[in-house]
MISE-741864 format. One line per field, with one value per residue: residue in one letter; residue number from 1; z, x, y of N, C-alpha, C, O in turn; chain. Coordinates in Angstrom, 2 decimals, decimal comma, always signed. Each point is the difference from the previous one (the first is absolute). Example, Ala and Ser with C-alpha at 12.3 -4.5 7.8 and 13.67 -1.06 7.14 Angstrom:
BEGIN
aa [A_S]
i [1_2]
n.zz [+7,80_-1,38]
n.xx [+13,19_-1,39]
n.yy [-5,69_+1,07]
ca.zz [+0,00_+0,06]
ca.xx [-0,89_+0,82]
ca.yy [+1,19_+1,19]
c.zz [+0,00_+0,73]
c.xx [+0,90_-0,77]
c.yy [+1,20_+1,09]
o.zz [+0,66_+0,17]
o.xx [+1,04_+0,51]
o.yy [-0,02_+1,11]
ch [A_A]
//
This chain:
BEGIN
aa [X_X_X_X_X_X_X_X_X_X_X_X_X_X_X_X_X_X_X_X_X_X_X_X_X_X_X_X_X_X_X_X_X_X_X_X_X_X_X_X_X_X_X_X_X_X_X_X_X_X_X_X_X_X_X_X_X_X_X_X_X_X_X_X_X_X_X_X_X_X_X_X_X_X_X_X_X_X_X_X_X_X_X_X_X_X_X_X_X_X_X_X_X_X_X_X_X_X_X_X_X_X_X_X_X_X_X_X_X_X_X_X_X_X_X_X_X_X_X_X_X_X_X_X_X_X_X_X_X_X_X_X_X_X_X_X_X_X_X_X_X_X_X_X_X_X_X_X_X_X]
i [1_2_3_4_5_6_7_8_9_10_11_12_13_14_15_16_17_18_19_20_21_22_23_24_25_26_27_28_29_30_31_32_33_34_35_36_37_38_39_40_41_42_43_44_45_46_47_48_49_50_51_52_53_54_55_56_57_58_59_60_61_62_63_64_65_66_67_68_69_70_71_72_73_74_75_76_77_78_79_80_81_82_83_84_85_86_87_88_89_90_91_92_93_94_95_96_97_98_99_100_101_102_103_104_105_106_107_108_109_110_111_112_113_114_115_116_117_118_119_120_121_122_123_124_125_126_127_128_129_130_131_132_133_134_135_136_137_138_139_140_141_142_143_144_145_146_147_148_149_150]
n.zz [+70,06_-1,55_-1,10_+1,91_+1,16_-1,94_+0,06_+0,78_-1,51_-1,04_+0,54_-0,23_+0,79_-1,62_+0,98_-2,35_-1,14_-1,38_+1,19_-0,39_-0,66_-0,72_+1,83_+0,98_-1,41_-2,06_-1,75_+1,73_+0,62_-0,81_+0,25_+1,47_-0,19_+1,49_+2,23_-1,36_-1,51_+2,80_+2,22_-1,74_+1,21_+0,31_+1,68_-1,87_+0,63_-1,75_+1,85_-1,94_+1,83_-2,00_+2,11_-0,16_+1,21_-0,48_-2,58_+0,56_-0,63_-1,09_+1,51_-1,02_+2,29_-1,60_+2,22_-2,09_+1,49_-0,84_-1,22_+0,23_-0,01_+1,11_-1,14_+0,30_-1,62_+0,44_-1,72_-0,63_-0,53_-0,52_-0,25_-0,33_-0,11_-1,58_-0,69_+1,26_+0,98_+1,28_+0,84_+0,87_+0,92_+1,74_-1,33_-1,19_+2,52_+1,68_-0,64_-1,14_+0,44_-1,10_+1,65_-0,73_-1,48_-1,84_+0,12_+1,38_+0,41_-0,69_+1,79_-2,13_+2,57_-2,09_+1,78_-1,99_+1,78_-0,27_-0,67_+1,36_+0,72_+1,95_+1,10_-0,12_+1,53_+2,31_+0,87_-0,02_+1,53_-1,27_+1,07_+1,67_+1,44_+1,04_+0,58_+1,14_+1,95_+0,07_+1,50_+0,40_+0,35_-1,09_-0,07_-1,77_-0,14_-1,12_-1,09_+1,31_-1,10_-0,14_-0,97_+2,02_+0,82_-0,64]
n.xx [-18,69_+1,16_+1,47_+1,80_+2,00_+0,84_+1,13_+2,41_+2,52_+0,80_+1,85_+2,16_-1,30_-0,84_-1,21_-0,24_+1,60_-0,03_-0,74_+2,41_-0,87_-0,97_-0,19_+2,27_-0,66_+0,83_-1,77_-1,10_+0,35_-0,70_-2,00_-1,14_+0,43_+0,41_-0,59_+2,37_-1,88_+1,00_-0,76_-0,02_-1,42_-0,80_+1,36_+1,69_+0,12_+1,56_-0,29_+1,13_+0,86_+1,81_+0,24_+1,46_+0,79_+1,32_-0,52_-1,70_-0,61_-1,31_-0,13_-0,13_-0,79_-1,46_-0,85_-0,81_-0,96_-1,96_+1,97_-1,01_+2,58_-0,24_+1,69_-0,62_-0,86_-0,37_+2,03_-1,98_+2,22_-1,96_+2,19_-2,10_+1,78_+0,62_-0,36_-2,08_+1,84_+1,32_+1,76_-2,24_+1,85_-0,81_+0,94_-1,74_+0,56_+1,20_-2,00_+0,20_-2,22_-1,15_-1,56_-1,83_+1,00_+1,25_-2,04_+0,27_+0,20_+0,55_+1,23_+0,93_+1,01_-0,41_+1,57_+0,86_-0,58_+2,09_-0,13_+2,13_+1,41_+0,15_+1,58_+2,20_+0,40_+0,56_+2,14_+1,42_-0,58_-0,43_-0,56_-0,11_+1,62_-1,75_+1,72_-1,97_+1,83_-2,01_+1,30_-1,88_+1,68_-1,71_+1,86_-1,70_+2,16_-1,62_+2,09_+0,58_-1,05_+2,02_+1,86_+0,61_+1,25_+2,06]
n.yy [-27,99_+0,75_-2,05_-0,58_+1,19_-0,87_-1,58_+0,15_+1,00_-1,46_-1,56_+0,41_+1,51_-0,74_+1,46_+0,08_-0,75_+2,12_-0,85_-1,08_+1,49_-1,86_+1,22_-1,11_+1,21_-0,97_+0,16_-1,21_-1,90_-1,72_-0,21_-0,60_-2,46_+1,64_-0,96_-0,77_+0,16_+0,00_-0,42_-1,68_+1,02_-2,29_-0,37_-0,45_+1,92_-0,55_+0,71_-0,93_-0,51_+0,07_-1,13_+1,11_-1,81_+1,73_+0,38_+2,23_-1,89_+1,89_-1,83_+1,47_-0,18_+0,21_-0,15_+0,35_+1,53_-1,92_+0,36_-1,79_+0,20_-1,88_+0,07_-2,12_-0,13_+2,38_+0,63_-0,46_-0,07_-0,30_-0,46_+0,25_-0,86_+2,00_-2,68_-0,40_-1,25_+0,36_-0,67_+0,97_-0,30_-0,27_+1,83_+0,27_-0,88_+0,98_-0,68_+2,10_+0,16_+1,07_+0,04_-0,43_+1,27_-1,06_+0,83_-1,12_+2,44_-2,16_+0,07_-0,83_+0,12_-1,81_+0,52_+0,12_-1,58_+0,82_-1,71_+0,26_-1,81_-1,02_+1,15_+0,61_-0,84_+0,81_+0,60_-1,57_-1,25_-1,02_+2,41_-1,67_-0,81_+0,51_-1,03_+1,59_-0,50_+0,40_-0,81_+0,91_+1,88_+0,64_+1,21_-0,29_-0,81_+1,36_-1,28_+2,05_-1,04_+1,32_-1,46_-1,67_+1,26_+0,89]
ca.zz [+1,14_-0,27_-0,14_+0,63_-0,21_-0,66_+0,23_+1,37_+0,08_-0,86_+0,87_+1,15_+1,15_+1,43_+0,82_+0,18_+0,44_-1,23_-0,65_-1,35_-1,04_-1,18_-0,90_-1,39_-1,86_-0,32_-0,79_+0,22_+0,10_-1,18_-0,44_+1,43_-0,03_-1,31_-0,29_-0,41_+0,89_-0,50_-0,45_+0,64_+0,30_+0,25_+0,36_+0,58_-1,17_+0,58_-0,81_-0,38_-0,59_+0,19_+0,46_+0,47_+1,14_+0,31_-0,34_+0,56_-1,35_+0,70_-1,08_+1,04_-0,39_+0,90_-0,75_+0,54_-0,12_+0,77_+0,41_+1,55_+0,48_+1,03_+0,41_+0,91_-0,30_-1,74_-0,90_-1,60_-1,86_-1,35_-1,43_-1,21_-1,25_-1,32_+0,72_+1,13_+0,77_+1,17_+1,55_+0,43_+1,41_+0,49_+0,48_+1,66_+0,63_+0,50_-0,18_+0,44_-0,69_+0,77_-0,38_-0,73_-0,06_-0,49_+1,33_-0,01_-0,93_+0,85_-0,53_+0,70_-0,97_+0,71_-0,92_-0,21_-0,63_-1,60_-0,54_-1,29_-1,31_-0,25_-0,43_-1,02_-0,12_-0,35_-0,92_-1,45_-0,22_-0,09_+1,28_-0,21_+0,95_+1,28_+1,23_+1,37_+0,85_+1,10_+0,87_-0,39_-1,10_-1,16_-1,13_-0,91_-0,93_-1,15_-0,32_-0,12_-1,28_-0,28_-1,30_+0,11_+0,77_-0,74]
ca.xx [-0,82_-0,75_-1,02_-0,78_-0,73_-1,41_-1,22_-0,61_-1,26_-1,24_-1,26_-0,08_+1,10_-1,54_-0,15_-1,23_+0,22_-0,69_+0,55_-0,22_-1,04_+0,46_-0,48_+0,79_+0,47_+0,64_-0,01_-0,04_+0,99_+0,93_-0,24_+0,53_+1,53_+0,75_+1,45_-0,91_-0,60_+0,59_-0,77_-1,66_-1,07_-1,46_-0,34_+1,21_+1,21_+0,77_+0,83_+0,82_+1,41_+1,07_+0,62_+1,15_+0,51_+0,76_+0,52_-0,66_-1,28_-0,87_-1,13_-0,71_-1,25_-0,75_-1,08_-0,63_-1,23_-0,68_+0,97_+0,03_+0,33_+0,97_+0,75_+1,68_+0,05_+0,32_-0,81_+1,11_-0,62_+0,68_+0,38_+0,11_+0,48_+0,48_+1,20_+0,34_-0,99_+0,63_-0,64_+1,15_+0,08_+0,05_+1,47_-0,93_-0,64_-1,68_-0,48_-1,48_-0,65_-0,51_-0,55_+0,03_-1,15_-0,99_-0,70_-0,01_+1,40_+1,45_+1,35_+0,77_+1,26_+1,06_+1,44_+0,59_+1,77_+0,26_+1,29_+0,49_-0,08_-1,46_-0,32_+0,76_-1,36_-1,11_+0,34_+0,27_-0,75_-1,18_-0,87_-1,72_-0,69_+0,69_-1,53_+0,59_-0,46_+0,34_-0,64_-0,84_-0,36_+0,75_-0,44_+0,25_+0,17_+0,52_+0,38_-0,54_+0,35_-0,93_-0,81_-1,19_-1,04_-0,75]
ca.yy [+0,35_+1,13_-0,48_-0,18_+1,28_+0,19_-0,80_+0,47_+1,17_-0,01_-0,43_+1,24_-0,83_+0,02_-0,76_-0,23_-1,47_-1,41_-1,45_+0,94_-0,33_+0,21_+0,85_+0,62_-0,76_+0,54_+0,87_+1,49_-0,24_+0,22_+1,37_+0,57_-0,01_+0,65_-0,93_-1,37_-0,83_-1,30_-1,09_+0,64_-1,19_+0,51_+1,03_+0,86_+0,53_-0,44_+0,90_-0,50_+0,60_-0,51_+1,01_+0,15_+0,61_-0,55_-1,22_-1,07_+0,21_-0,17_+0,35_+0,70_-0,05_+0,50_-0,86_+1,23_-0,91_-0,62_-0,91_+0,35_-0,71_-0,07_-1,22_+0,42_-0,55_+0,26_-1,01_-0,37_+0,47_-0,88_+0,74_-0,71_+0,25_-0,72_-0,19_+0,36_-0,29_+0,45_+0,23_+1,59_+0,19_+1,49_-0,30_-0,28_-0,73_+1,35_+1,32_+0,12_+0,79_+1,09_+0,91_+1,72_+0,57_-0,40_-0,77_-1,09_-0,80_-0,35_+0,01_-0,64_-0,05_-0,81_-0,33_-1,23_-0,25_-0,32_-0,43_+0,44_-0,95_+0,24_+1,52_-0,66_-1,21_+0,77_+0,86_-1,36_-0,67_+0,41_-0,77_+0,00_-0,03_+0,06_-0,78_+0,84_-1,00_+0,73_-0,04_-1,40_+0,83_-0,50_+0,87_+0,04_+1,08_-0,23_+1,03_+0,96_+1,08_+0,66_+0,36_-0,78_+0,11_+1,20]
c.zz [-0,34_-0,50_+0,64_+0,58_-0,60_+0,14_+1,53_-0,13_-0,78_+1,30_+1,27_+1,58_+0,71_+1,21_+0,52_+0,22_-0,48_-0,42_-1,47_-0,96_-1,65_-0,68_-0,64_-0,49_-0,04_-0,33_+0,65_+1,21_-1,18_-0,26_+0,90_+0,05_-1,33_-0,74_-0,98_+1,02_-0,54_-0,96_+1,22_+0,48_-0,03_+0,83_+0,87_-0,80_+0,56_-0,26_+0,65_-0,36_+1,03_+0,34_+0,55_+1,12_+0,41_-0,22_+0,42_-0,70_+0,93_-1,37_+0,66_-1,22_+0,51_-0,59_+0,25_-0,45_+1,04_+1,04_+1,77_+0,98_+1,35_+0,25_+0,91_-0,92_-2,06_-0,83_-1,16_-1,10_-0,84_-0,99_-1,39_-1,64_-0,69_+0,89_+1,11_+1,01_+1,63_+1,48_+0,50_+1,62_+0,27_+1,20_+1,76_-0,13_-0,14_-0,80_-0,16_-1,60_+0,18_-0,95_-0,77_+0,27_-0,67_+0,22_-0,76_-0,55_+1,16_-1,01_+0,98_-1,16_+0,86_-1,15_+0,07_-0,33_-1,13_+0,11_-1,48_-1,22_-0,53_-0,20_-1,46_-1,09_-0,54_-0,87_-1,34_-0,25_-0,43_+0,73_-0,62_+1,20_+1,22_+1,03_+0,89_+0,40_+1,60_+1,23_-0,87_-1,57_-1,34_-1,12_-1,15_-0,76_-1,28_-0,38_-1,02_-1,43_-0,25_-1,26_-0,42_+0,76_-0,51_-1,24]
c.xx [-1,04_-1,61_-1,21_-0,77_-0,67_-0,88_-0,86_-1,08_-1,06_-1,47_-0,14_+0,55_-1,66_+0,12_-1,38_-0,26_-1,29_-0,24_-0,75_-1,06_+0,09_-0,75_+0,19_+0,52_+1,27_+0,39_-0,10_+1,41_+1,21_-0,36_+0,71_+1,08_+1,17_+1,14_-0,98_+0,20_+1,24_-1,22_-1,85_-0,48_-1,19_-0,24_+1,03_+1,00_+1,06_+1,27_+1,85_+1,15_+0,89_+1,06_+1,65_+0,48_+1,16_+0,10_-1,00_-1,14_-1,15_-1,64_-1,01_-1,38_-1,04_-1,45_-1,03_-1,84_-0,16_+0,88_+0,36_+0,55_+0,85_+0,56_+1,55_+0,32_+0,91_-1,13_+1,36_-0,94_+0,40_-0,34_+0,07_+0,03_+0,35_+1,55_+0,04_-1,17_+0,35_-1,40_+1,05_-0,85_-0,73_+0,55_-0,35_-0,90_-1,45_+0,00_-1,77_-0,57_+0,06_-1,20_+0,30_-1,19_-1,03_-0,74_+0,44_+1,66_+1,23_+1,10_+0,65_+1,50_+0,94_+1,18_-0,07_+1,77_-0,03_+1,56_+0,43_-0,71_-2,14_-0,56_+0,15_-1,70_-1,30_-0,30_-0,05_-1,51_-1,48_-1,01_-1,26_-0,67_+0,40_-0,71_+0,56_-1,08_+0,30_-1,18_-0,86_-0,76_+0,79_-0,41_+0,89_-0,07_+0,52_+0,35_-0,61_+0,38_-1,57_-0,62_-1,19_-0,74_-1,07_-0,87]
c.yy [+1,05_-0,43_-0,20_+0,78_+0,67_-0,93_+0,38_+1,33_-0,22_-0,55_+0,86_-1,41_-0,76_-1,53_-0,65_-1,34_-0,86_-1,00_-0,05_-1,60_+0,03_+0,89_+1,58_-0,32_-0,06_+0,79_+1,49_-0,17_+0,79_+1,58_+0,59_+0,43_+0,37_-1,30_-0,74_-1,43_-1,90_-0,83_+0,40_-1,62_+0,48_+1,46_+0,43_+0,28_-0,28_+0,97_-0,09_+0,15_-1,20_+1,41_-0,70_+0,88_-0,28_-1,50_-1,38_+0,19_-0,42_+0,07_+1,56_-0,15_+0,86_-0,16_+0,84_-1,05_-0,43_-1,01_+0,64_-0,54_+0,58_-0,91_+0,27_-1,58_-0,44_-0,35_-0,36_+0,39_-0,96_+0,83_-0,86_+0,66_-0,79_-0,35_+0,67_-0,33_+0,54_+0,21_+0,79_-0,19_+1,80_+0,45_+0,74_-0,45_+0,67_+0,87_-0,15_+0,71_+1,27_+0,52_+1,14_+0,90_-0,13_-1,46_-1,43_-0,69_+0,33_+0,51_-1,16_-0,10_-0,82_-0,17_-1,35_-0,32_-0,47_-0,51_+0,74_-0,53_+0,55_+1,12_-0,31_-0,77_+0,79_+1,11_-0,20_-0,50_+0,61_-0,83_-0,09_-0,15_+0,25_-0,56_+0,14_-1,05_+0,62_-1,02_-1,07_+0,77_-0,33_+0,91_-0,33_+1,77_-0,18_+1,42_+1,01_+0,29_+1,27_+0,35_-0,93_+0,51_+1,44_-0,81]
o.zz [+0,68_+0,21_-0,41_-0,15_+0,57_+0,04_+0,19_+0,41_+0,25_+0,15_+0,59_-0,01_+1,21_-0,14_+1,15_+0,71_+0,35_-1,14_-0,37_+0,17_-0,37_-1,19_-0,52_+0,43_+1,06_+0,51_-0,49_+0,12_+0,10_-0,23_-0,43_+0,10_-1,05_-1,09_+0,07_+0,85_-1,10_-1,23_+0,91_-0,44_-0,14_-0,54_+1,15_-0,71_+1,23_-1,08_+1,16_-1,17_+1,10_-0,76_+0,35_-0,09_+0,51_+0,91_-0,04_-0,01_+0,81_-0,92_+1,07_-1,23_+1,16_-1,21_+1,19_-0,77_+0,97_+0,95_+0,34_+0,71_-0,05_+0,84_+0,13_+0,81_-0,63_+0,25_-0,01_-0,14_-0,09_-0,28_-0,35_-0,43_+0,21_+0,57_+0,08_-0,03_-0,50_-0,06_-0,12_+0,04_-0,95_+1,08_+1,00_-0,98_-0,74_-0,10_+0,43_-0,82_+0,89_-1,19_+0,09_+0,79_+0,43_+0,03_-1,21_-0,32_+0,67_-1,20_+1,22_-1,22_+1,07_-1,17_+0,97_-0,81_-0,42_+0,48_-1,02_-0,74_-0,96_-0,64_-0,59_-1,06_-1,05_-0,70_-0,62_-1,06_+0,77_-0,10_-0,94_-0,08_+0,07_+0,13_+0,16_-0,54_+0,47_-0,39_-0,54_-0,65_+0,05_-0,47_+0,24_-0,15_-0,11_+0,25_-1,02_+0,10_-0,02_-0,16_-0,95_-0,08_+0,12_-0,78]
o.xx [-1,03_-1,08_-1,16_-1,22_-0,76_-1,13_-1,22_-1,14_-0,95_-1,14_-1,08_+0,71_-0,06_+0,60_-0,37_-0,98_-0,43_+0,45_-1,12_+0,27_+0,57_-0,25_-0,70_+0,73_+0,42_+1,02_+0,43_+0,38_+0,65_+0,97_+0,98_+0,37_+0,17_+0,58_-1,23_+0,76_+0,02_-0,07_-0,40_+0,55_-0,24_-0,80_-0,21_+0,40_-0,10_+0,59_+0,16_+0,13_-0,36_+0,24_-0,39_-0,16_-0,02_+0,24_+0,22_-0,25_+0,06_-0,34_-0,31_-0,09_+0,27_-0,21_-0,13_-0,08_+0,61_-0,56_+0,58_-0,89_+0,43_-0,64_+0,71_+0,76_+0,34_-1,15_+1,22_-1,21_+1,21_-1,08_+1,09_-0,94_-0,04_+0,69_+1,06_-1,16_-1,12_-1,18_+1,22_-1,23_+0,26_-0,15_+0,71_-0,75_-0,96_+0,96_-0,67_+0,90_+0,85_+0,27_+1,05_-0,90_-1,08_+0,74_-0,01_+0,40_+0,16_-0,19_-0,14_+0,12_+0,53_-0,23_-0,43_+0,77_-0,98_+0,67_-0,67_-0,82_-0,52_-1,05_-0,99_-0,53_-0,65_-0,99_-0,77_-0,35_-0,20_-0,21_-0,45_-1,19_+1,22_-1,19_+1,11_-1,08_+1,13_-1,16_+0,64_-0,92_+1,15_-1,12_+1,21_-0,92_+1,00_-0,62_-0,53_+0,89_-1,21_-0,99_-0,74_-1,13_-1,23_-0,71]
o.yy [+0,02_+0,57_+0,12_-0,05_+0,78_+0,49_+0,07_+0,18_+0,74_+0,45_+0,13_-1,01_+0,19_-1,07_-0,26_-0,22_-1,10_+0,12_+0,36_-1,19_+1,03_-0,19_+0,87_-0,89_+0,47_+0,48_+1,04_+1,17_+1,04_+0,72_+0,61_+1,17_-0,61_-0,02_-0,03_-0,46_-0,55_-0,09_+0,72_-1,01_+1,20_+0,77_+0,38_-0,92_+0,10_-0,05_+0,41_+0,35_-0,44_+0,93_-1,11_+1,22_-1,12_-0,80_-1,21_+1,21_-0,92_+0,74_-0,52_+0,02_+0,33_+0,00_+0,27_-0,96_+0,44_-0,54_+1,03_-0,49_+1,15_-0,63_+1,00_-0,55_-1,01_-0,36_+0,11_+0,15_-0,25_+0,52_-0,45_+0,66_-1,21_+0,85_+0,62_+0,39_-0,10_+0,37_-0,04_+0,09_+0,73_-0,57_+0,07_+0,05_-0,20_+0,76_-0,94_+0,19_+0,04_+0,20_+0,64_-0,26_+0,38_-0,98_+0,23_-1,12_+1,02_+0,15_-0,08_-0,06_+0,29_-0,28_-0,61_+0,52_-0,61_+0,91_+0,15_+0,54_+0,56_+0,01_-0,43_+0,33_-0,04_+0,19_+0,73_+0,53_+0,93_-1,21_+0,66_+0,33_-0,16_+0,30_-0,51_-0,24_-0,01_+0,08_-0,89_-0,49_-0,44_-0,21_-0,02_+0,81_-0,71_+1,04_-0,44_+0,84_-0,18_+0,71_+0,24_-0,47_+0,06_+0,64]
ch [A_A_A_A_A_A_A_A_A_A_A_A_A_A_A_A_A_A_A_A_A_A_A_A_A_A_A_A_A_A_A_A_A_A_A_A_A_A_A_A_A_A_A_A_A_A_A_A_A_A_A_A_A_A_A_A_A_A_A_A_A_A_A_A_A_A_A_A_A_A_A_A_A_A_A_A_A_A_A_A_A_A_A_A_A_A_A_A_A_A_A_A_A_A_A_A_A_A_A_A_A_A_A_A_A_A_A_A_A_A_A_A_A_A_A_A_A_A_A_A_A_A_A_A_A_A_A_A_A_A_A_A_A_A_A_A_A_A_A_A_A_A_A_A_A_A_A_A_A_A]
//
């Protein structure tokens, strides 16, 4: 959880209700944020952890950038790897974007359910892609190494 909280204080709490645009980068994203970065797309960092709760595995995700959504509706993630292919449900229905303070960028953070066996999966496998399908929206993310990208 702490994670996340840092991601909150870094953008501060605004209510300015923006609608966000691709014209911030990744890169200055990635500068921003002290966490490394899961996986990146054209113009959103995806940032990533497999967590456990009382025996229940959750993918938690949080998507910082141009990615702008409200649904009561979910989404899913396909997770593709070496030997791993998986569709992960989000384990609510509603949630929303929120603004930040810096002008044009959302935070959005949806959990995903994970089955034992498939945590297991993900953990083991080496990933290369992730495709968040939310509403009539479709973002490709490829995974983040940072010694390609310096």
């Amino acid at each position: 959880m702490s994670f996340i909280k840092k991601l909150k204080s870094t953008f501060g709490n605004s209510n300015s209700g923006q609608l966000a645009s691709h014209s911030d980068s990744t890169d200055a994203i990635i500068e921003t944020i002290e966490q490394q970065p899961f996986a990146i797309s054209e113009a959103n960092v995806l940032y990533a952890g497999l967590n456990e709760l009382g025996g229940y595995y959750f993918f938690q995700t949080v998507i910082v950038g141009a990615f702008h959504i409200k649904t009561k509706k979910g989404a899913t993630l396909s997770i593709v790897g070496t030997n791993v292919r998986l569709e992960l449900d989000s384990d609510s229905l509603e949630f929303e974007s929120d603004p930040t303070d810096i002008k044009y960028r959302q935070i959005t953070k949806i959990d995903f359910q994970v089955e034992a066996v498939d945590a297991a999966k993900i953990q083991q496998s080496k990933l290369q892609t992730l495709v968040l399908t939310c509403k009539k929206q479709e973002l490709t993310f490829t995974i983040y190494d940072s010694d390609k990208e310096k």
